[in-house]
N, C-alpha and C positions, 0 to 999 in steps of 0.2 A: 096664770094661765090665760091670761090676754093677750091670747096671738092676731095681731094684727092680719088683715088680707094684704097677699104680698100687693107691691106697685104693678099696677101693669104697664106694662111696657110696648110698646110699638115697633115696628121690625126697625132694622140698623137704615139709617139711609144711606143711599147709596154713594159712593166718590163720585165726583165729576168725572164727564168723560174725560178721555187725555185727548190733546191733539196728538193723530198718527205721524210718524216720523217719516218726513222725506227721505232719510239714508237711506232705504232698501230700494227705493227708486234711482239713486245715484250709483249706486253697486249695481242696478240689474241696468244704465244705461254703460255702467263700464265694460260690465261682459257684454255689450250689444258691441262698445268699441274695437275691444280685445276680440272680439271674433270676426269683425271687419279686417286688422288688423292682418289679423292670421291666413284671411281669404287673400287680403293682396301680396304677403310674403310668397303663399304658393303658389299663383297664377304668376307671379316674379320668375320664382324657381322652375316653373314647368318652362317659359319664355328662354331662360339659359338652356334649358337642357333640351329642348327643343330647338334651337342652334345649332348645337351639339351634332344631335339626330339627324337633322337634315342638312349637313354641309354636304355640299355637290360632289361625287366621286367621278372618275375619269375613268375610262372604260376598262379598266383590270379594277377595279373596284377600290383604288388609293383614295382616303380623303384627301382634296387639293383645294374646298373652300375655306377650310381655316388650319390653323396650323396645333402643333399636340400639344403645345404650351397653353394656346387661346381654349383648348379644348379643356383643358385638365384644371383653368382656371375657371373657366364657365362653369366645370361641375361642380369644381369645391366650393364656389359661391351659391351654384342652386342649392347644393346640401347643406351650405349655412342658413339658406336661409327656410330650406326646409325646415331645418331642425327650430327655427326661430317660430315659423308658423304652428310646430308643434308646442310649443311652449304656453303661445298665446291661443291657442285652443284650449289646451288643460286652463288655464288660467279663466277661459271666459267660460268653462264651465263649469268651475270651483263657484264662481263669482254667480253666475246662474243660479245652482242652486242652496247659496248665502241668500240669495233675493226670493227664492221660492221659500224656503221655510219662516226664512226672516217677516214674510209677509203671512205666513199660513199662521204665524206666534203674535201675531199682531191682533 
């Protein structure tokens, strides 16, 4: 019946801190790019289609500053590149917020 008194013991210590990871700063400057990116695709695209819009008409109302080729091509490249700006939007806000939580888990 010689029950010893338990050991005491002392709280756990604690880990070392960790050094924080720079990634979530290199993803949140990627979506700052990819949104740059996406700003100058569509001020591109609005400059085509704004062309477009304002070619000169002659008094029955004919377009005569550019022709329906130059037009038709202008558009289907602002809408390309619309649709590229839309892309890199999504993307720089996927990427946004990977850098918000990434950092709120940190």
């Amino acid at each position: 019946m010689g029950r010893g008194r338990p050991e005491a013991r002392g709280p756990e210590p604690e880990p070392p801190p960790s050094e924080p990871s720079l990634a979530p700063w290199f993803v949140g400057a990627g979506a700052v790019a990819l949104a740059g990116a996406a700003v100058g695709f569509h001020v591109a695209a609005r400059a085509d289609q704004r062309r477009v819009d304002d070619a000169a008409l002659d008094a029955n109302g004919v377009v005569v500053g550019i022709t329906m080729a130059e037009a038709e091509a202008l558009t289907a490249r602002a809408d390309d590149r619309d649709t590229l700006a839309l892309g890199l939007a999504v993307s720089a806000g996927v990427a946004a917020v990977v850098t918000t939580v990434w950092l709120l888990l940190q």
